[in-house]
C-alpha positions, 0 to 999 in steps of 0.5 A, spaced: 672 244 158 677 246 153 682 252 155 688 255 151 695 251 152 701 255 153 703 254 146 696 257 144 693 251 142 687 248 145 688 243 150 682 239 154 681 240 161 681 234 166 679 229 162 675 232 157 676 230 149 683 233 147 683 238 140 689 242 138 688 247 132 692 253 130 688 259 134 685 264 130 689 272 131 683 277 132 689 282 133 689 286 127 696 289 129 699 282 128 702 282 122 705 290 124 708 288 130 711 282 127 714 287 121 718 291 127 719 285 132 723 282 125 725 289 123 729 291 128 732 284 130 736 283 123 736 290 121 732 288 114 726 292 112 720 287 113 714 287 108 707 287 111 707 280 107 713 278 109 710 279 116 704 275 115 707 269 112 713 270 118 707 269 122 704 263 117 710 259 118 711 261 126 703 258 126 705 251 122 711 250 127 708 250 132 702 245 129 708 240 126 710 240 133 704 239 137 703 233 132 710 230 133 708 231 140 701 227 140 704 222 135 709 221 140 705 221 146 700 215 142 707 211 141 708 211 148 702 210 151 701 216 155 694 219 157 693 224 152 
């Protein structure tokens, strides 16, 4: 069985096959609320395509990362 992990990727429970993928926004509102979380922080106006692609970029962080991980984890021999 497979849940979402705290950083919103798949994650395998007790010992079932691992899988990590980016997770699909069903929140239509995703790209307003990054707008006016970004807006307000810099004081900048954010462009609805702008917020899309902040959260694109956010999206593919998390990914790199969660390899690097997983990559490091092989390296060491760690039980994935």
């Amino acid at each position: 069985m497979t849940s979402l992990g705290p950083t919103g990727l798949r994650h395998a429970d007790e010992g079932g096959t691992q899988k990590r993928s980016l997770p699909l926004v069903s929140d239509a509102n995703a790209a307003e609320d990054t707008r006016a979380f970004w807006s307000s922080r810099t004081g900048l106006a954010v462009t609805p395509d702008e917020a899309r692609e902040i959260d694109r970029n956010i999206a593919r962080f998390f990914d790199l990362l969660a390899k690097w991980d997983e990559a490091a984890r092989q390296t060491e021999g760690v039980p994935q």
